[in-house]
VEXLUM-526024 format. One record per residue: residue number from 1; residue in one letter; y, x, z of N, C-alpha, C in turn; chain. Coordinates in steps of 0.05 Angstrom, whole numbers, always signed. Layout:
N
+------+------+--------+--------+--------+--------+--------+--------+--------+--------+--------+-------+
! resi ! resn !    n_y !    n_x !    n_z !   ca_y !   ca_x !   ca_z !    c_y !    c_x !    c_z ! chain !
+------+------+--------+--------+--------+--------+--------+--------+--------+--------+--------+-------+
!  NUM !    a !      Y !      X !      Z !      Y !      X !      Z !      Y !      X !      Z !     A !
...
+------+------+--------+--------+--------+--------+--------+--------+--------+--------+--------+-------+
//
This chain:
115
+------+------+--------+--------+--------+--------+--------+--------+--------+--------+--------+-------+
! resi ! resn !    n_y !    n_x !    n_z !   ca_y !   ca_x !   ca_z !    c_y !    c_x !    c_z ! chain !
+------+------+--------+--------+--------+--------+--------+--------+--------+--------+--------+-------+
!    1 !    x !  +1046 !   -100 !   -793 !  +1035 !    -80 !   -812 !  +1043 !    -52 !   -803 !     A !
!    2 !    x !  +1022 !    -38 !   -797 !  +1037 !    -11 !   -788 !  +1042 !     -1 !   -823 !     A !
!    3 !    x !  +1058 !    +33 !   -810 !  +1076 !    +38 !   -829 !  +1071 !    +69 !   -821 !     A !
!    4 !    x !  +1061 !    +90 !   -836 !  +1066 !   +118 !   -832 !  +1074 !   +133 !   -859 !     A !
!    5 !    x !  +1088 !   +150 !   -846 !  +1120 !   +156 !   -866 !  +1118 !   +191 !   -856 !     A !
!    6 !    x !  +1107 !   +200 !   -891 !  +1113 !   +225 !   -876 !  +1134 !   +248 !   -889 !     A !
!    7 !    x !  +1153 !   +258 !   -884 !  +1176 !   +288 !   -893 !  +1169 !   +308 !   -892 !     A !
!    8 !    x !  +1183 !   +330 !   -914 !  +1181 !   +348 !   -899 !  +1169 !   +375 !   -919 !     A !
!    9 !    x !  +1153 !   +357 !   -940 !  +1147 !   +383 !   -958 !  +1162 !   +399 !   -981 !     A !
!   10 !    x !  +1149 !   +411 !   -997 !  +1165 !   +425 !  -1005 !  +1159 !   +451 !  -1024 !     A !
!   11 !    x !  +1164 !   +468 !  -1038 !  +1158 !   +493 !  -1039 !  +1172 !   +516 !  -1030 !     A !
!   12 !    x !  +1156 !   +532 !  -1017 !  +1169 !   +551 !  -1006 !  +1153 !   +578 !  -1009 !     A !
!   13 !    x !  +1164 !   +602 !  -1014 !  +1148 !   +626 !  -1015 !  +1132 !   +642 !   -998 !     A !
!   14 !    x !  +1110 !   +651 !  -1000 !  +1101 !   +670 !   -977 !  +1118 !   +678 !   -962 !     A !
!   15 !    x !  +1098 !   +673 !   -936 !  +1122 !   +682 !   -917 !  +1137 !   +666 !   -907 !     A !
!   16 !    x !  +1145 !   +650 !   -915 !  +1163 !   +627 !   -909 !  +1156 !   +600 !   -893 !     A !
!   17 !    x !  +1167 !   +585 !   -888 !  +1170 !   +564 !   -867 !  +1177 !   +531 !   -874 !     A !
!   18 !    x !  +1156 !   +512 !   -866 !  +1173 !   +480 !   -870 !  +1159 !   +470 !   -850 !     A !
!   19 !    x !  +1174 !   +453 !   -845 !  +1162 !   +428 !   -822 !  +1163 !   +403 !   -835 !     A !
!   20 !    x !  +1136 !   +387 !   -819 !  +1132 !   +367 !   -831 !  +1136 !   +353 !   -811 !     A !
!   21 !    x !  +1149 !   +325 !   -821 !  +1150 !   +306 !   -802 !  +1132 !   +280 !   -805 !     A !
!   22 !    x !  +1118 !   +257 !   -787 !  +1106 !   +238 !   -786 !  +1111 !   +222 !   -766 !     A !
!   23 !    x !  +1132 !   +194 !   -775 !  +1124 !   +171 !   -754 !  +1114 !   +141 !   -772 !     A !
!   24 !    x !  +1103 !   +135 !   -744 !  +1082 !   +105 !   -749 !  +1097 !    +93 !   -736 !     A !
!   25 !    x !  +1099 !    +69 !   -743 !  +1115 !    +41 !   -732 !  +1099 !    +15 !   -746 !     A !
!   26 !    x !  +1096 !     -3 !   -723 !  +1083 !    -30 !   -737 !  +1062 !    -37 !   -718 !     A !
!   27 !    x !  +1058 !    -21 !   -701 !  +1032 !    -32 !   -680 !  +1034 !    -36 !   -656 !     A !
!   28 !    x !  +1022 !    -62 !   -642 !  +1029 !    -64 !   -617 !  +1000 !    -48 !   -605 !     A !
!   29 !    x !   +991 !    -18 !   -613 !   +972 !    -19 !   -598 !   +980 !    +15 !   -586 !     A !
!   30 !    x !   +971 !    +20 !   -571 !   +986 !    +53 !   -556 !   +971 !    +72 !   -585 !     A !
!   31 !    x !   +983 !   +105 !   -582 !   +970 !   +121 !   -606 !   +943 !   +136 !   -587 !     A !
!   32 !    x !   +931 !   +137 !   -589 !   +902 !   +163 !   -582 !   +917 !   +184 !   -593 !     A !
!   33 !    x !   +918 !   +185 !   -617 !   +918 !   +217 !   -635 !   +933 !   +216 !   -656 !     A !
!   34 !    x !   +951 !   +236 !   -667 !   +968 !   +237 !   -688 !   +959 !   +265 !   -702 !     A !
!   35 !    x !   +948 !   +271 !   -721 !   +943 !   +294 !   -733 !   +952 !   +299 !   -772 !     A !
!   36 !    x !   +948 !   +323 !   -766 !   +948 !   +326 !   -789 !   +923 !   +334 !   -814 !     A !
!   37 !    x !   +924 !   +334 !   -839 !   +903 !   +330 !   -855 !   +912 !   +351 !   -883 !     A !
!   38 !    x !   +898 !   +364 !   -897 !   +912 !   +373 !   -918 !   +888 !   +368 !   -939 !     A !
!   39 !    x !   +894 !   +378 !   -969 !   +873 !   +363 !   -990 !   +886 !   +380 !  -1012 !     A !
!   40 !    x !   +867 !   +395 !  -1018 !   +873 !   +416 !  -1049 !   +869 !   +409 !  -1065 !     A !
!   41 !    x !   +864 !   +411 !  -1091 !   +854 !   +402 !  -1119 !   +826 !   +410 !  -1110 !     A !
!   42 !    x !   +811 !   +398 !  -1126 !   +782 !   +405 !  -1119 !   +759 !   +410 !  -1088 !     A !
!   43 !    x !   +785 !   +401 !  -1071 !   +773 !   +408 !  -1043 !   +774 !   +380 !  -1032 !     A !
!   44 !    x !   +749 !   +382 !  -1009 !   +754 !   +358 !   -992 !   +776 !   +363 !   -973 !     A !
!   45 !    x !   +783 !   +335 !   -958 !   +803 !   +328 !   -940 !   +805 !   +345 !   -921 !     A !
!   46 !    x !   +819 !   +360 !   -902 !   +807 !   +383 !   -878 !   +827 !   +378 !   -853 !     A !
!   47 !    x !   +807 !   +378 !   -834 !   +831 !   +382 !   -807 !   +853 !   +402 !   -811 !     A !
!   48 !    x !   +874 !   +397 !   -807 !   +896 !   +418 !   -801 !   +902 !   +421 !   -766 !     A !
!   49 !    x !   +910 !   +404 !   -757 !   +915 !   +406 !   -727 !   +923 !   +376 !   -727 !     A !
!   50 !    x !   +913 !   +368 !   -697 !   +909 !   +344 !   -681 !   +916 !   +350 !   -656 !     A !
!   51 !    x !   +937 !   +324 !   -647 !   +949 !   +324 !   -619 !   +941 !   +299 !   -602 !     A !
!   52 !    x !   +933 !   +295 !   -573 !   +930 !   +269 !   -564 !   +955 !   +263 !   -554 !     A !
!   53 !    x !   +950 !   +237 !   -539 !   +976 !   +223 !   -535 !   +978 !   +238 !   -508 !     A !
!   54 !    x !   +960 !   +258 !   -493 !   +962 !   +276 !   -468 !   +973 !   +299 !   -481 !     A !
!   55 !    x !   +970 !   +313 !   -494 !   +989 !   +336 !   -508 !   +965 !   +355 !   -516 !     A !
!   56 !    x !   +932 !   +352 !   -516 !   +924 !   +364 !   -520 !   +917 !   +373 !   -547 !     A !
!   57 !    x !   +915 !   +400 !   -562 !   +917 !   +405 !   -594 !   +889 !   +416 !   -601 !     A !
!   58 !    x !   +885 !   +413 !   -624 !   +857 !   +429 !   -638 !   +877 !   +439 !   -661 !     A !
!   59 !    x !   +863 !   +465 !   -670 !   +874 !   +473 !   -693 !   +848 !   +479 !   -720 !     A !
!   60 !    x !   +853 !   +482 !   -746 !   +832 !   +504 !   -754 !   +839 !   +523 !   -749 !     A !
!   61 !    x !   +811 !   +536 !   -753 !   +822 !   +567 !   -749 !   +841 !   +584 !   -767 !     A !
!   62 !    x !   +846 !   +563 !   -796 !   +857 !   +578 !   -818 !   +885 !   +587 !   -813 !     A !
!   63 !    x !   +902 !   +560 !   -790 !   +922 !   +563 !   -787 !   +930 !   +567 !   -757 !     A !
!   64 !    x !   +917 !   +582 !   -739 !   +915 !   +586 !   -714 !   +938 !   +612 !   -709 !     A !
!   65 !    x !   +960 !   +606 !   -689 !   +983 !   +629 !   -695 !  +1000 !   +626 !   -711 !     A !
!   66 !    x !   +998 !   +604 !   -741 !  +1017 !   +599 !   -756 !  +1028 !   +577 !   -747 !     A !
!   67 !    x !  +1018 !   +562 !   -748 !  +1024 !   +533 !   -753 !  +1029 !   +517 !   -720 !     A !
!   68 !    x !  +1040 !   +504 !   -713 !  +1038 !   +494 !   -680 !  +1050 !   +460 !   -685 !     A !
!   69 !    x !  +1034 !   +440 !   -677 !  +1041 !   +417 !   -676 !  +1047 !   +404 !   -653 !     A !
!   70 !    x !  +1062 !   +387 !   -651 !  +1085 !   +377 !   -641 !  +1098 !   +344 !   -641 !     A !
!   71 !    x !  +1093 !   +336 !   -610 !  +1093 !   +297 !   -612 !  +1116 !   +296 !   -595 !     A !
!   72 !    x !  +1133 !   +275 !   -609 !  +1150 !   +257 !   -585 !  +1140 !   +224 !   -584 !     A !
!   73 !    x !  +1124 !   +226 !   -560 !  +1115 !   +198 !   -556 !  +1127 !   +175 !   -557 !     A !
!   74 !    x !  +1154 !   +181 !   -539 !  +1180 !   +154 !   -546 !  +1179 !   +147 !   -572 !     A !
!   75 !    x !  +1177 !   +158 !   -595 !  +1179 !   +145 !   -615 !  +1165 !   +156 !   -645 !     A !
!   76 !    x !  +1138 !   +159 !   -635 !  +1119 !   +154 !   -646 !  +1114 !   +177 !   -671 !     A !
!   77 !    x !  +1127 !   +192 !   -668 !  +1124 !   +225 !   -682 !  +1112 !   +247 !   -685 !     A !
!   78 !    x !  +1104 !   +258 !   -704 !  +1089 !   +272 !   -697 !  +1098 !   +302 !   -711 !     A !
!   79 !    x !  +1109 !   +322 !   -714 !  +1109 !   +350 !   -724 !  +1097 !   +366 !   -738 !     A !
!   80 !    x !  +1093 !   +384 !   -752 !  +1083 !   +402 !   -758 !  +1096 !   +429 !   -762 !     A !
!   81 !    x !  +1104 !   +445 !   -751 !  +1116 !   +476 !   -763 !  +1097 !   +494 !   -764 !     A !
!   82 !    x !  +1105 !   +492 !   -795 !  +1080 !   +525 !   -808 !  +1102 !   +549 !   -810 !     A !
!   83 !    x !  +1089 !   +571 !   -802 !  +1109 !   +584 !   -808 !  +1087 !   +609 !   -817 !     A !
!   84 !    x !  +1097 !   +631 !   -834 !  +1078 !   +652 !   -848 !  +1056 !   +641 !   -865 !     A !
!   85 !    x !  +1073 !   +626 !   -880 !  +1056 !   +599 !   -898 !  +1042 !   +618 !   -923 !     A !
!   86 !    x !  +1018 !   +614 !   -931 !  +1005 !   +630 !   -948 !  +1000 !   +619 !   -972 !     A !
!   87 !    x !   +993 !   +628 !   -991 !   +987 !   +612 !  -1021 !   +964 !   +595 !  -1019 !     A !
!   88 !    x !   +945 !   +601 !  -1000 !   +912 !   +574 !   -987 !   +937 !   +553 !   -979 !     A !
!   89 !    x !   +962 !   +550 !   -970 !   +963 !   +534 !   -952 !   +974 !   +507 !   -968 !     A !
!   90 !    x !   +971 !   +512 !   -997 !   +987 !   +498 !  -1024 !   +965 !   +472 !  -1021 !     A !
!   91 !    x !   +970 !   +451 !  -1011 !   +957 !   +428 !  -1012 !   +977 !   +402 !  -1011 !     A !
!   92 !    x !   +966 !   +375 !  -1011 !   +982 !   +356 !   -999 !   +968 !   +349 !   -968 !     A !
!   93 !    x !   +989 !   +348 !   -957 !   +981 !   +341 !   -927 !   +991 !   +313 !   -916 !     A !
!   94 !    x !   +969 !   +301 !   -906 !   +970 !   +273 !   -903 !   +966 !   +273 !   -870 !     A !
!   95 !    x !   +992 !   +258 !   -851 !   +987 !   +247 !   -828 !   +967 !   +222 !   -824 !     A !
!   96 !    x !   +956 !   +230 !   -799 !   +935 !   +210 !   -792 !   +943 !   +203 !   -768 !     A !
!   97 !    x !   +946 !   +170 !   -755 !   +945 !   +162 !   -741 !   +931 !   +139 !   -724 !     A !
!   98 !    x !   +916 !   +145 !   -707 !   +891 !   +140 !   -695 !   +892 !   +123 !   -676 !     A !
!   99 !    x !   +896 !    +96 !   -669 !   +898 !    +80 !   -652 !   +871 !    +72 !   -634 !     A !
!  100 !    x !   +858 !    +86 !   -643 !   +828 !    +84 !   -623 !   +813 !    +58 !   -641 !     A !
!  101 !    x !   +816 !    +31 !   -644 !   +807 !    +14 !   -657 !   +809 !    +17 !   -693 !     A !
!  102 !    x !   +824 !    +33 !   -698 !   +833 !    +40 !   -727 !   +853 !    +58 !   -734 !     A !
!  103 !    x !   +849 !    +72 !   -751 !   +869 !    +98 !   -753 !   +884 !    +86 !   -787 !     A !
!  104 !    x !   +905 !   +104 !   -786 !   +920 !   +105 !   -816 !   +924 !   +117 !   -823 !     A !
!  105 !    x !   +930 !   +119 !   -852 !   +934 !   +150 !   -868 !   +968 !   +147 !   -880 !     A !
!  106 !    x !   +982 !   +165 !   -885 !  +1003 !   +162 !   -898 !   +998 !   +171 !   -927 !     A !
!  107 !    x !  +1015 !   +169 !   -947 !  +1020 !   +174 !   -968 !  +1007 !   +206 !   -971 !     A !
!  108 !    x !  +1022 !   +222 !   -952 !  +1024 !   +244 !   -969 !  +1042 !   +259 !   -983 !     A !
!  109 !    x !  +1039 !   +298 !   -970 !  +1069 !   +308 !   -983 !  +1058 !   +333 !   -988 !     A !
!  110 !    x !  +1067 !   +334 !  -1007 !  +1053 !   +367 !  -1023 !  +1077 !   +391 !  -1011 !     A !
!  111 !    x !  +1067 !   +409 !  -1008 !  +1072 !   +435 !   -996 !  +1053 !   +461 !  -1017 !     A !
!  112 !    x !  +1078 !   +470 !  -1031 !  +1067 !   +480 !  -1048 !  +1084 !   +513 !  -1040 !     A !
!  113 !    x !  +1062 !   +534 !  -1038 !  +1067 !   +559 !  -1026 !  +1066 !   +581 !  -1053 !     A !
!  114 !    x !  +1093 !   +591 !  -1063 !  +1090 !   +599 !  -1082 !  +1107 !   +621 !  -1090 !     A !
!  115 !    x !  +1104 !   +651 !  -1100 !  +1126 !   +663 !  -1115 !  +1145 !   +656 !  -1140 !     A !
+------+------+--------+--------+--------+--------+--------+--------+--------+--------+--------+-------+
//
């Protein structure tokens, strides 16, 4: 049974900084892609940034310059540091991990950007 487990949120004020962490464990199959996902009240699901198991990244453009994601392949991790975090950026953000035949979602960790 895979297993993705994600840390890391939090509230923090404009301006300010958290990293998120994500690992998957439970599959004998290699990762394609580990990304991230965020989800507002009233909004659909949205790319945040996506890494392959080659190191290559997509970002949105919302968080392009802020935010930079980050894998250690040995053990199945995946990063996120936002940094100049804005009050848009108040969502829960859910890791996705993409095994090519089937992907998984984790739980989910709210990051709430606030004075």
């Amino acid at each position: 049974q895979v297993h993705v487990v994600e840390s890391g949120g939090g509230l923090v004020q404009p301006g300010g900084s958290l990293r998120l962490s994500c690992a998957a464990s439970g599959s004998i199959f290699s990762i394609i892609a580990m990304g991230w996902y965020r989800q507002a009240p009233g909004t659909q699901r949205e790319l945040v940034a996506v890494i392959t198991s080659g190191g290559g990244t997509n970002y949105a453009d919302s968080v392009k310059g802020r935010f930079t994601i980050s894998r250690d392949n040995a053990n199945n991790t995946v990063y996120l540091q936002m940094n100049n975090l804005k009050p848009e950026d108040t969502a829960v953000y859910y890791c996705n991990v993409d095994y090519g035949i089937h992907d998984y979602w984790g739980q989910g960790t709210q990051v709430t950007v606030s004075s």
